[in-house]
C-alpha positions in Angstrom: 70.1 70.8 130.8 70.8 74.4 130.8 74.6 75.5 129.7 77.3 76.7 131.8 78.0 80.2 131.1 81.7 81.3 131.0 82.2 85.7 130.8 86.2 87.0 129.8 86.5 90.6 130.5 89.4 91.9 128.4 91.4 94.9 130.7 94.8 96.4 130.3 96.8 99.1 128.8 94.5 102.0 129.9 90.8 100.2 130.3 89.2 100.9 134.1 85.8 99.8 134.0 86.6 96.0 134.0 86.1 95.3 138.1 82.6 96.8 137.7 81.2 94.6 133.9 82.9 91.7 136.2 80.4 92.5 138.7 77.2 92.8 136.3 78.5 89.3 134.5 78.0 87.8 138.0 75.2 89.7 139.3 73.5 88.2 136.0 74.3 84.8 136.7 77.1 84.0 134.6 79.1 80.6 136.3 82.3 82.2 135.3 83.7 85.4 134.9 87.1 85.8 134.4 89.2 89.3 134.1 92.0 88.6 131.8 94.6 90.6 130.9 95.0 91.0 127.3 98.9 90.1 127.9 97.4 86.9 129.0 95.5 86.5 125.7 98.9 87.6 123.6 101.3 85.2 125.8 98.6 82.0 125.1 98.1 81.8 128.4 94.4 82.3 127.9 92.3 82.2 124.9 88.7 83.6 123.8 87.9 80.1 122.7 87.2 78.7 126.3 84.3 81.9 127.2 81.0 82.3 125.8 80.3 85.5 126.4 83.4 88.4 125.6 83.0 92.1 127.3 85.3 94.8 126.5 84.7 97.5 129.2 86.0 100.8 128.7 88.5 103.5 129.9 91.2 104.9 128.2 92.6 102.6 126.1 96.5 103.3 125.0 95.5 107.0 126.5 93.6 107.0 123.3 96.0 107.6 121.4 95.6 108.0 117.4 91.8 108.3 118.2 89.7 106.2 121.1 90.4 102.8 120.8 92.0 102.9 117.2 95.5 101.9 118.8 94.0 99.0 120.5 92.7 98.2 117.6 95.9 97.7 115.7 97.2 95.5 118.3 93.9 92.9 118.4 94.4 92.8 114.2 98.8 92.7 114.8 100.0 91.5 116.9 100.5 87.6 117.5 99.8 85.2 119.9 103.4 83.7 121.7 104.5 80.8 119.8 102.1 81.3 116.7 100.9 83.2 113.7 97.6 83.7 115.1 96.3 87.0 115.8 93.6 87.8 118.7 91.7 89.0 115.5 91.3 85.5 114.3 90.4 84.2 118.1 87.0 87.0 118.0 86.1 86.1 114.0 86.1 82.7 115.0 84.7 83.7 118.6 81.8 85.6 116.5 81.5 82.3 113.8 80.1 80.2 116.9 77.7 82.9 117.8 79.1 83.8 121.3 78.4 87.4 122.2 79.9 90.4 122.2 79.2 93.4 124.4 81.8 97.0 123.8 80.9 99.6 126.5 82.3 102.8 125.4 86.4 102.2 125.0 85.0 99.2 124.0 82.2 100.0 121.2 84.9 102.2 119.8 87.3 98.8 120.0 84.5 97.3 117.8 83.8 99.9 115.4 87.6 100.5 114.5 88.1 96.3 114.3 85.5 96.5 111.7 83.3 94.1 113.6 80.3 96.8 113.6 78.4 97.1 112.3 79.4 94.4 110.0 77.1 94.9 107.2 76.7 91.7 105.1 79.2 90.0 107.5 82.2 92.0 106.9 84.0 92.1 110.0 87.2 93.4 108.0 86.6 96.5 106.9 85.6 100.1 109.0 82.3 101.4 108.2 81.8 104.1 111.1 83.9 105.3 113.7 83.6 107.8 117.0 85.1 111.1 117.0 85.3 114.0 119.4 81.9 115.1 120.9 80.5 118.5 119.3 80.9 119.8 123.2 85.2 119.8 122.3 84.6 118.2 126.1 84.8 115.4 128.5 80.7 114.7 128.9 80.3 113.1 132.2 76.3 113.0 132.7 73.2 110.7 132.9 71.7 110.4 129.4 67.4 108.8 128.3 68.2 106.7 125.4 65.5 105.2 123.3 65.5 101.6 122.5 64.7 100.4 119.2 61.5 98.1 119.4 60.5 96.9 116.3 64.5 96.0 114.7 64.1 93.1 111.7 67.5 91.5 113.9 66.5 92.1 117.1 69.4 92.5 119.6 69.9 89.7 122.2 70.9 92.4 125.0 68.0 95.1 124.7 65.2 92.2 124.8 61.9 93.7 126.4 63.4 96.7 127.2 61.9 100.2 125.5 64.3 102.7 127.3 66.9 103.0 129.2 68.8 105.8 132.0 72.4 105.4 131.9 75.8 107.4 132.3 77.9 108.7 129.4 81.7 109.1 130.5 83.4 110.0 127.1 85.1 112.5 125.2 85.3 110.8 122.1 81.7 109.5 121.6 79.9 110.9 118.3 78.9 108.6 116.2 79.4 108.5 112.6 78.8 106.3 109.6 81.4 106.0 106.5 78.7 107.6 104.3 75.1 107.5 103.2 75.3 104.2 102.4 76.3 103.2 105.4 74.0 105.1 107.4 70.9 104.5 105.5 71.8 100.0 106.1 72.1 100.7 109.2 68.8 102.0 110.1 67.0 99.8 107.3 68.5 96.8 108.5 68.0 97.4 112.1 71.3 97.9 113.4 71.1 100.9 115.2 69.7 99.9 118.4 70.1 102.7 121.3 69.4 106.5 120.1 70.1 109.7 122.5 66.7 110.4 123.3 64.6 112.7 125.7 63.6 112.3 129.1 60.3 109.7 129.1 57.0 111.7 127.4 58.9 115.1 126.5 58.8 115.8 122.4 61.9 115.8 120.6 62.8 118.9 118.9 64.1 116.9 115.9 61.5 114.5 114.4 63.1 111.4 113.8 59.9 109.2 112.4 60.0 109.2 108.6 63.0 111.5 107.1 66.8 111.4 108.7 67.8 114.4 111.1 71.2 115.4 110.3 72.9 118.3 112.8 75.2 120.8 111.4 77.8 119.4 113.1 77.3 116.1 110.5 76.8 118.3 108.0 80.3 120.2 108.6 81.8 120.9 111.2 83.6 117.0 111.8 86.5 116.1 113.9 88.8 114.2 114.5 88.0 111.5 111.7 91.7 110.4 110.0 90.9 106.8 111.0 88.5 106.2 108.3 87.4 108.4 105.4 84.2 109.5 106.6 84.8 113.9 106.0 84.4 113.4 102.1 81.1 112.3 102.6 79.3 114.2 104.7 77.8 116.4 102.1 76.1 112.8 101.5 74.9 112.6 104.7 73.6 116.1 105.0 70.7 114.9 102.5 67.5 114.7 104.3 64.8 112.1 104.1 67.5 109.6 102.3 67.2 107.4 105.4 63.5 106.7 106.4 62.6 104.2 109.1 64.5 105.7 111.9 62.2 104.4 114.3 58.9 103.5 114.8 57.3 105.4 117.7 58.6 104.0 120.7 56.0 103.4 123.6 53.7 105.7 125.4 56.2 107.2 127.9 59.1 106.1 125.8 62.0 108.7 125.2 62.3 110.4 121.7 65.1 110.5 120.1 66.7 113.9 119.4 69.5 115.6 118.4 69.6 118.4 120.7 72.5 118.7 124.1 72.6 117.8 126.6 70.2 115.3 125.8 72.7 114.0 123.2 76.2 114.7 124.8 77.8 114.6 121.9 76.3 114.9 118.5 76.3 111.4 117.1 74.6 111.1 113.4 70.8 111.0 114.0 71.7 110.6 117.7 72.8 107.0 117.5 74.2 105.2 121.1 74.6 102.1 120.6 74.9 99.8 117.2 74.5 95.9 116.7 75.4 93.5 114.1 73.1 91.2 112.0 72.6 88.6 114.1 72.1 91.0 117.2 74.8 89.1 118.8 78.0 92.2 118.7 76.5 95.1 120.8 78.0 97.9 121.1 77.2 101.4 122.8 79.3 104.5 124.4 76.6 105.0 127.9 77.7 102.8 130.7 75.3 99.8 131.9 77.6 98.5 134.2 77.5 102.0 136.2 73.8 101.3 137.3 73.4 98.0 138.2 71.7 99.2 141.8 69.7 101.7 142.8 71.6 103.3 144.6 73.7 103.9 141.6 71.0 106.3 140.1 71.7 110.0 140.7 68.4 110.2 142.6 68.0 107.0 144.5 67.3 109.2 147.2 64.0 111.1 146.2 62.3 108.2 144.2 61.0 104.7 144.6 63.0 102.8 142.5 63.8 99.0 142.1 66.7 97.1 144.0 68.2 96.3 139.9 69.7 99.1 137.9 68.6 99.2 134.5 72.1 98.6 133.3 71.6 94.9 134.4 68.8 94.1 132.3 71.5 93.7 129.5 73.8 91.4 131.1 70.2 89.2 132.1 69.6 88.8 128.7 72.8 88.1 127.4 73.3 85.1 130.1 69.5 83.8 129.9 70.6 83.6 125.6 73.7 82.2 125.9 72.5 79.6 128.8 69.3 78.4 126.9 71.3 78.4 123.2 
């Protein structure tokens, strides 16, 4: 007998985005789908152990203060449930040790990267490995981006199944991704975490090869932002080496987008043009375009002028996540 799936999508203090991941959860087929406060969560009026599936949507979290997401952050690890010592940090380690999923959309990927729960190399979901600074624009990019989907990772992620590329919105202004150091990013690409890369419109050539030896811009190289959250400007003479990171990705398929480093293509100038990042077990996803923004076609920008299908690609993710979690 298939499961009942049961969605929580976390909103307050500044997120916006929640009504619309609410809808994709039920468009998908999840049985429930709850939005909950994260008061609710903090008074023990609600807890993540009752949902199988936990989406934090995005927005403007704390007005994003101290850095996107970093002051939410601080609460999730802090602050304690009403009547206990338990902290909502313990409720998603647990939430993550009985191999629910977890999806972060923009506000939300940041959420994840700045808890420490990705990429979580070797399980650590403690310490910071990456974070998201301001875009190399110094601007609010609000546009529709071609990422590339990684085919061919060794843990492949539960929400990208069968997919090979993907047309969503970007609505950030603190969305550039970057790794602690060259450690960091060359595990992430050798273990398959990186899953979504900024890529070019289908069949166009990148200007910046990708396949074989890292592309690093000069923004990576020097020219960072906005990084006090984690120590990540000390090593980006590290980073700047090229070819220390091979298997970036496999050639994606005939029509397939390539990745690239160059704008608008990649709003903001995220290390070797990562969008979106999972953990080991490709069950924590995380990425700064919206899915939950096209989940019709009438959502597209050009819904108008081509034949498209009644689904927005943006569902495809939450259709995965609901067919894993209803057959596992």
């Amino acid at each position: 007998m298939s499961k009942i799936v049961k969605s929580i999508v976390i909103t307050g203090n500044g997120t916006n985005c929640e009504v619309e991941m609410a809808h994709a959860c039920r468009l998908a087929g999840a049985d429930v789908v709850d939005i909950v406060h994260i008061s609710e969560l903090l008074a023990g009026e609600k807890r993540l152990d009752d949902y199988d599936f936990l989406n934090l949507p995005g927005g403007f979290l704390d007005g994003d203060d101290l850095g996107a997401a970093k002051a939410g952050a601080n609460r999730i690890r802090h602050a304690a449930v009403a009547g206990t010592e338990e902290k909502l940090y313990d409720q998603m380690t647990r939430f993550i040790r009985d191999g629910k999923l977890i999806l972060g959309v923009c506000n939300g990927f940041q959420l994840l990267v700045k808890l420490g729960l990705l990429p979580g190399c070797d399980g650590d979901y403690q310490t910071q490995t990456a974070t998201l600074t301001y875009n190399d624009s110094g601007r609010f990019e609000d546009r529709w981006v071609h990422l590339a989907v990684n085919p061919s990772s060794p843990c492949p992620c539960i929400f990208t199944r069968g997919l090979t590329h993907l047309y969503l919105p970007v609505r950030h202004g603190e969305g550039k991704f970057i790794p602690r150091d060259e450690d960091i990013r060359a595990r992430l690409h050798r273990e398959g975490h990186v899953v979504l890369q900024y890529g070019t419109p289908p069949g166009e050539t990148a200007n910046s090869v990708f396949a074989g030896e890292a592309y690093i811009s000069d923004a990576a190289a020097g020219r960072i932002r906005g990084t006090s959250d984690i120590a990540v400007g000390a090593s980006n003479a590290g980073l700047a080496k090229a070819g220390t990171a091979s298997n970036n990705f496999a050639p994606g398929a005939p029509g397939a987008s390539s990745p690239t480093m160059s704008y608008p293509d990649n709003p903001n100038g995220s290390v070797d043009a990562i969008a979106g990042i999972c953990n080991a077990t490709g069950r924590i996803f995380g990425l700064m375009p919206h899915p939950e923004a096209f989940l019709h076609r009438v959502n597209h920008p050009r819904w108008t002028r081509e034949d498209l299908p009644d689904d927005g690609q943006g569902l495809a993710l939450f259709q995965n996540a609901v067919a894993f979690l209803r057959d596992n």
